[in-house]
C-alpha atoms as one frame of an Amber mdcrd trajectory, in Angstrom:
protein
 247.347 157.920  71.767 245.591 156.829  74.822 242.162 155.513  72.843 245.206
 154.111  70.347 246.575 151.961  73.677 242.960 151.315  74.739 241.880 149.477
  71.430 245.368 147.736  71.442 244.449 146.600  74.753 240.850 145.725  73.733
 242.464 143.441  70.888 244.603 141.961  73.143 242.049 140.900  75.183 239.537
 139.106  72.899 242.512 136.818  71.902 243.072 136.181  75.060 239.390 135.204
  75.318 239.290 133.349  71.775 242.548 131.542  72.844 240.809 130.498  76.209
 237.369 129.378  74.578 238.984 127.759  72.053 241.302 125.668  74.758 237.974
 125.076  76.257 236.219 123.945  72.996 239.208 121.232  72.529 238.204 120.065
  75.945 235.091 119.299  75.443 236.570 117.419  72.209 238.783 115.367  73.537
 236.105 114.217  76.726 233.234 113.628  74.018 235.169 111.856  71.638 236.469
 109.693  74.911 233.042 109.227  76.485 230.936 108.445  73.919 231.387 106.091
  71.580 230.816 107.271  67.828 228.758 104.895  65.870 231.073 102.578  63.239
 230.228 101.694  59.964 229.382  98.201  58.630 232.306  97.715  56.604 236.208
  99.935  56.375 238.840  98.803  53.925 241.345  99.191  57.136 241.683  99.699
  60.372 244.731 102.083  61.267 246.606 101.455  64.463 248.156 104.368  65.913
 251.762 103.933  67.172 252.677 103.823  70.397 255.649 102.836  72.290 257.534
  99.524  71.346 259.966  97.971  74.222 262.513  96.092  71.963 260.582  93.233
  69.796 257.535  93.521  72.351 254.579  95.863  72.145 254.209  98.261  75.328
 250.495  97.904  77.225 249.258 100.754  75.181 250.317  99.723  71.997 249.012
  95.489  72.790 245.296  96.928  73.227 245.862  99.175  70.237 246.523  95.863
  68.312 244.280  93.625  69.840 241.117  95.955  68.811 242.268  96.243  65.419
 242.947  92.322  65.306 239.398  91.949  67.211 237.528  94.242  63.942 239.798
  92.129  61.259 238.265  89.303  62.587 234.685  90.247  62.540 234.994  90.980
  59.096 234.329  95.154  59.545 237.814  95.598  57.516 239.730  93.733  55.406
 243.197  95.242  55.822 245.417  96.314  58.482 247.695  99.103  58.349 249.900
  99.137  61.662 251.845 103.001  61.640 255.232 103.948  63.798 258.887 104.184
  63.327 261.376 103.666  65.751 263.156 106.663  68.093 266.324 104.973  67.842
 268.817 103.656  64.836 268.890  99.787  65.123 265.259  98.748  67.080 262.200
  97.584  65.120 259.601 100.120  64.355 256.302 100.376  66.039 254.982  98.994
  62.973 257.110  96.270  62.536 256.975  95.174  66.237 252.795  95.498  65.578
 253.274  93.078  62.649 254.817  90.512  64.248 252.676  90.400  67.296 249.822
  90.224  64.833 251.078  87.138  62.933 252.615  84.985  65.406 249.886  85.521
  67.942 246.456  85.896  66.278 248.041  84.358  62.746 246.984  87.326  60.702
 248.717  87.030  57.323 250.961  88.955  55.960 249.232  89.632  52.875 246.764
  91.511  54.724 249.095  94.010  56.743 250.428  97.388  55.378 253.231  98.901
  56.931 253.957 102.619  57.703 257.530 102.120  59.612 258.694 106.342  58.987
 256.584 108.088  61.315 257.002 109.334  64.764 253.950 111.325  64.984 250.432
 111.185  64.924 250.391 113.746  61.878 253.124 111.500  59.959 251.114 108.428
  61.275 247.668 109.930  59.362 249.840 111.325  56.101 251.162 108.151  55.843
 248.181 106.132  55.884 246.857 108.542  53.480 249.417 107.884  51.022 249.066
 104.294  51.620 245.536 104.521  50.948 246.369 105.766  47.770 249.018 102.815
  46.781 246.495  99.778  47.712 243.169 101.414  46.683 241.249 101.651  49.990
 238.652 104.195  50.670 237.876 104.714  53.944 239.560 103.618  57.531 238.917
 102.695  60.988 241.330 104.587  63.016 241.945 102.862  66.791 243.782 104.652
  69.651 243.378 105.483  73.284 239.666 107.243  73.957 241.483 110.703  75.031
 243.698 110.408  71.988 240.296 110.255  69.190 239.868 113.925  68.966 243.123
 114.719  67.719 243.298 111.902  65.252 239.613 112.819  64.310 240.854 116.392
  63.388 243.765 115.330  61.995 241.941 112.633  59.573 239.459 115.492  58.845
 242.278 118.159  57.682 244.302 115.447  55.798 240.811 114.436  53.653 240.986
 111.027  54.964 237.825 109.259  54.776 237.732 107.903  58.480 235.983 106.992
  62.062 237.677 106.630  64.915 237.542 103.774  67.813 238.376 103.930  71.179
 240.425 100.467  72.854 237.849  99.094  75.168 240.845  99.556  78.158 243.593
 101.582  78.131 246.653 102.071  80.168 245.121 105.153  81.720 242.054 103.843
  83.211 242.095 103.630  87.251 244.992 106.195  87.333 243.339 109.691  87.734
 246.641 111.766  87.748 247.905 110.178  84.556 244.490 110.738  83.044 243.857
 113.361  83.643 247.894 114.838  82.495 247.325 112.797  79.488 243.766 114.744
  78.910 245.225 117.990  79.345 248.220 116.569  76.851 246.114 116.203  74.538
 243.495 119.513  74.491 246.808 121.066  74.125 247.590 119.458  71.256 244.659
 120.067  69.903 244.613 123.428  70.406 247.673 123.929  68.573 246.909 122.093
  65.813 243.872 123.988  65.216 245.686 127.436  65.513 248.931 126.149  63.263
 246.772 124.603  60.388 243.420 127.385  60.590 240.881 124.989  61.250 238.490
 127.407  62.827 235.331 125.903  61.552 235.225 123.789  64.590 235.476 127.095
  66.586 233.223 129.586  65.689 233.921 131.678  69.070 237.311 132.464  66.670
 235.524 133.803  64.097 233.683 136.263  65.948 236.488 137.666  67.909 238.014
 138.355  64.625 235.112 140.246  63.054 234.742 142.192  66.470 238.510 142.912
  65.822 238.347 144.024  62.513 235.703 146.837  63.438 237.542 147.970  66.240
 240.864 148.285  64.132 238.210 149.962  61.084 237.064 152.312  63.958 239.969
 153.642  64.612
């Protein structure tokens, strides 16, 4: 009984240790993907915005530089399309999407021929499995995905698991910068996140510290 408890123990422990290296893994994720910039390709079909906040028919800060990057790589020619994602949190407002639109037309004069809409989601998941979908419908193959730098990890993995053909871009500013506290909540936000998306959807290829507490598990239990 006792060696029973001891091995029980044992097992409990390397999860605990797997759960903490992997939190630490999606660290490191989330500050790579935030400090260095990953190289884009030449040409995208699209850039996807991410939705953020809308205040009424306005965009919020973090949503405007969302926007204006994607409007800034329409107009160098690296896509051709724009799909703006978001739906609204309450019955009766525009969606993120539809708020992104119009800021995208009347100010830059983007035309609405060249603007997909994704006005159901309220997540970053639903954002992404939307987009894919969309994909589908207008025949693009591969995306441009634009958020905040600490958010590109998640979207990254996310794009990744939902066989999206992407890269991801960070806004050259972002609400965030100068403010340390909110930062550095909104980093630890989102290595959460991360972390369990990975463990909900088994993506443990990115963490192969979870693979081997699992074999070493498997001969204890055998052991016994």
């Amino acid at each position: 009984m006792q060696k029973l408890i001891k091995r029980v123990l044992k097992l409990f422990g390397l999860m605990l240790l797997s759960g903490g290296l992997l939190v630490v893994f999606c660290a490191w994720q989330v500050y790579d993907y935030a400090q260095h910039e990953k190289p884009l390709p030449q040409k995208a079909d699209a850039v996807v915005v991410l939705g953020a906040a809308a205040w009424g028919n306005n965009p919020s800060p973090v949503l405007r530089e969302r926007i204006n990057y994607g409007i800034k790589l329409y107009q160098q020619h690296t896509v051709q399309k724009m799909i703006f994602t978001g739906g609204t949190p309450k019955f009766g407002y525009p969606t993120e999407a539809e708020v992104a639109q119009r800021y995208a037309m009347q100010k830059f004069h983007v035309p609405q021929r060249d603007i997909i809409l994704d006005t159901e989601s309220n997540s970053t998941y639903e954002n992404l499995t939307n987009t894919r979908t969309l994909m589908h419908n207008h025949h693009l193959d591969s995306v441009i995905i634009v958020s905040d730098p600490d958010h590109l990890a998640r979207a990254a993995a996310m794009a990744r698991a939902l066989g999206i053909t992407a890269n991801v871009s960070a806004t050259p500013s972002s609400l965030y910068y100068g403010q340390r506290k909110a930062r550095l909540k909104f980093m630890l936000q989102e290595t959460l996140s991360l972390t369990y998306f990975y463990l909900e959807n088994g993506l443990m290829a990115s963490a192969k510290i979870l693979l081997s507490a699992t074999v070493m598990c498997d001969n204890s239990i055998q052991a016994a």
